[in-house]
TILUM-402481 format. One line per field, with one value per residue (C-alpha): residue in one letter; x, y, z. Coordinates in nm, 3 decimals. Example, Ala and Ser with C-alpha at 12.3 -4.5 7.8 and 13.67 -1.06 7.14 Angstrom:
<nodes>
res: [A,S] $
xx: [1.230,1.367] $
yy: [-0.450,-0.106] $
zz: [0.780,0.714] $
</nodes>
This chain:
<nodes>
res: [X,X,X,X,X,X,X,X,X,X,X,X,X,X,X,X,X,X,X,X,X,X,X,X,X,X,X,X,X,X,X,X,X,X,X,X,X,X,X,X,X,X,X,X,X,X,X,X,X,X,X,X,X,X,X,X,X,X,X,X,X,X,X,X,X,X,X,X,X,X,X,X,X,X,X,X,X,X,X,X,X,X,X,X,X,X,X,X,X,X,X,X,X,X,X,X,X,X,X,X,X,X,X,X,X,X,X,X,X,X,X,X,X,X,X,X,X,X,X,X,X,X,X,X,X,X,X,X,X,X,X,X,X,X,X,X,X,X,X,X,X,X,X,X,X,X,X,X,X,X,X,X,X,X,X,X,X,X,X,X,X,X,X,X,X,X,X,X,X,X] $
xx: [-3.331,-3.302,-3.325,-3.504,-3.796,-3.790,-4.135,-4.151,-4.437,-4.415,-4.586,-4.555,-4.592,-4.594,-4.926,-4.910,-4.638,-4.716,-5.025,-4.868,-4.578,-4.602,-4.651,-4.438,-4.171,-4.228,-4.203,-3.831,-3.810,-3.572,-3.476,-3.043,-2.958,-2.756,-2.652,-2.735,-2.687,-2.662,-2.567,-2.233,-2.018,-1.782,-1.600,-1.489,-1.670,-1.910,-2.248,-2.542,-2.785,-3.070,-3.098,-3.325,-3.080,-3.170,-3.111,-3.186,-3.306,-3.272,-3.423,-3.706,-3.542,-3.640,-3.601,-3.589,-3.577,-3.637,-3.704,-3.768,-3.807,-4.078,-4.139,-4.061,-4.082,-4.066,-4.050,-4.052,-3.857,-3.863,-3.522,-3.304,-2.896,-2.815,-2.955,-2.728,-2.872,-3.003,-3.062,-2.694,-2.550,-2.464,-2.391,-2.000,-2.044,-2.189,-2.405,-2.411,-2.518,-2.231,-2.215,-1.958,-2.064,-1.865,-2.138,-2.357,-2.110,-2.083,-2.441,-2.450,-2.485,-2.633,-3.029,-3.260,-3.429,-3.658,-3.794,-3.938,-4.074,-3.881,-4.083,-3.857,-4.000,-3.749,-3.838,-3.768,-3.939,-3.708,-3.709,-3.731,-4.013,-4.214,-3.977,-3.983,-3.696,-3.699,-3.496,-3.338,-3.234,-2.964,-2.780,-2.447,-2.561,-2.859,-2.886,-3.121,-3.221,-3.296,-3.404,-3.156,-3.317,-3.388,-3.156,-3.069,-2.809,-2.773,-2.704,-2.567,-2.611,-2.796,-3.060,-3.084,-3.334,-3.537,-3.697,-4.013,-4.006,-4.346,-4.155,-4.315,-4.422,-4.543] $
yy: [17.517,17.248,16.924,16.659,16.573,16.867,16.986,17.186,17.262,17.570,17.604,17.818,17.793,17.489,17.343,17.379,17.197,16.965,16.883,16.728,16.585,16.492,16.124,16.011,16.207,15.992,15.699,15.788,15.677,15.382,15.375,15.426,15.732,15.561,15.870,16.210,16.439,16.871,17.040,17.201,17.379,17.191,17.469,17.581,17.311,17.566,17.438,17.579,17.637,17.723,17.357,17.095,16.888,16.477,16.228,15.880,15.691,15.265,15.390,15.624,15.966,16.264,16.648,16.936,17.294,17.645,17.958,18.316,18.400,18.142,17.856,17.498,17.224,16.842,16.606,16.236,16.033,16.290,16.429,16.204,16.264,16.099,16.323,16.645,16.977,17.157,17.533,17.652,17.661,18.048,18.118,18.051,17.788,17.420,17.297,16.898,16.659,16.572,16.280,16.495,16.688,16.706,16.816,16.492,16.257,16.184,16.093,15.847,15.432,15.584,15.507,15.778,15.806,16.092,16.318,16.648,17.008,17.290,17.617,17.938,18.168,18.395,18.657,18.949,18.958,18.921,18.814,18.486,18.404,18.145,17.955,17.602,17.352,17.015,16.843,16.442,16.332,15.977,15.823,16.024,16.365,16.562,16.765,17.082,17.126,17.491,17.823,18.064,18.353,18.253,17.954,17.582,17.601,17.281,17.327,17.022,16.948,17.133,17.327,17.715,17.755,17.959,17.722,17.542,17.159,16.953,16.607,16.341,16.014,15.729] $
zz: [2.114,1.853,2.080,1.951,2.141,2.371,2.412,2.708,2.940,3.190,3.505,3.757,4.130,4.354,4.340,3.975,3.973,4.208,4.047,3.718,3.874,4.220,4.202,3.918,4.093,4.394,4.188,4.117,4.490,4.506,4.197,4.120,3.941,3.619,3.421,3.369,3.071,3.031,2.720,2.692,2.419,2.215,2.187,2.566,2.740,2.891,3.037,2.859,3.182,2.967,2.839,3.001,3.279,3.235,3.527,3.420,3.733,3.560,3.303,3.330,3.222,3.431,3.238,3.395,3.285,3.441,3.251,3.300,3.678,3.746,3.522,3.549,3.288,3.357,3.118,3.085,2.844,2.574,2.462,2.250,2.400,2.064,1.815,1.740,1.856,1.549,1.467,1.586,1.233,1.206,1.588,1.688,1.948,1.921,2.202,2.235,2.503,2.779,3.001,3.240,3.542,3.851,4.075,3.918,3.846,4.237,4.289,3.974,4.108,4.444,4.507,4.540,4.891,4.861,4.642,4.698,4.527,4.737,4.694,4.755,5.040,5.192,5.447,5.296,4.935,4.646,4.270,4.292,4.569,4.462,4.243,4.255,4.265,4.268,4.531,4.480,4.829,4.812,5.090,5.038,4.919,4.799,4.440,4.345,4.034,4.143,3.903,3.837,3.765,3.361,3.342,3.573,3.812,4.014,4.405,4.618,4.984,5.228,5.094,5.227,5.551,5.302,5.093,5.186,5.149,4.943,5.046,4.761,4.948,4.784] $
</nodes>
């Protein structure tokens, strides 16, 4: 993708995932989200969902990225916003970091409150059983970081009754 530093490490599943992230996602706990950054065209302004989204929480920088119909990728402290997206020379739009989100922009000064791993189990069988999204729970609002079949999308409030919360204590 051209993003310097981005170095991403699939796993699939919940435990997996749990595994190599669980507790320094509960350390987020407490912290204030401060800013956030996705990549979007300079040309139409379009978010690029297949990019890693980055919540800073004071500091420690939290990336997350879904691909195909089951992976997940967190990083820490990685990806540089700052350096220009490379590789995109001969294709006609220009992906570059963005500071702008309104589904994010809301939740940016609030403290996180909880942190958890939401594993995707609906009752009838479907595509996407098993994914894993990871859930940031503040005071006025809550924010999925959810897999779209191959791509992010990012879900606010209530999650849907059929995903399975892995709440993160400390």
């Amino acid at each position: 993708m051209g993003i310097s530093g981005f170095e991403p490490s699939f796993l699939v599943g919940i435990e997996a995932a749990r595994q190599a992230h669980a507790s320094r996602l509960a350390t987020l706990v407490g912290r204030r989200l401060t800013g956030f950054a996705l990549v979007r065209f300079v040309e139409n302004g379009d978010w690029f969902a297949d990019c890693p989204v980055l919540l800073d929480f004071d500091g420690l920088q939290v990336e997350v990225c879904h691909s195909k119909l089951d992976e997940l990728s967190i990083g820490w402290n990685t990806i540089d916003t700052a350096a220009t997206i490379t590789g995109w020379e001969s294709f006609e739009l220009t992906p570059q970091w963005s500071h702008s989100d309104e589904h994010l922009e809301p939740f940016v000064g609030q403290e996180l409150r909880e942190v958890a791993l939401l594993e995707w189990r609906p009752a009838e069988h479907d595509l996407a059983a098993g994914t894993v999204a990871v859930e940031f729970a503040f005071i006025e609002g809550c924010l999925r970081i959810v897999n779209g079949l191959d791509e992010n999308r990012i879900e606010i409030g209530a999650a849907q009754p059929d995903y399975i919360r892995h709440r993160l204590g400390r």
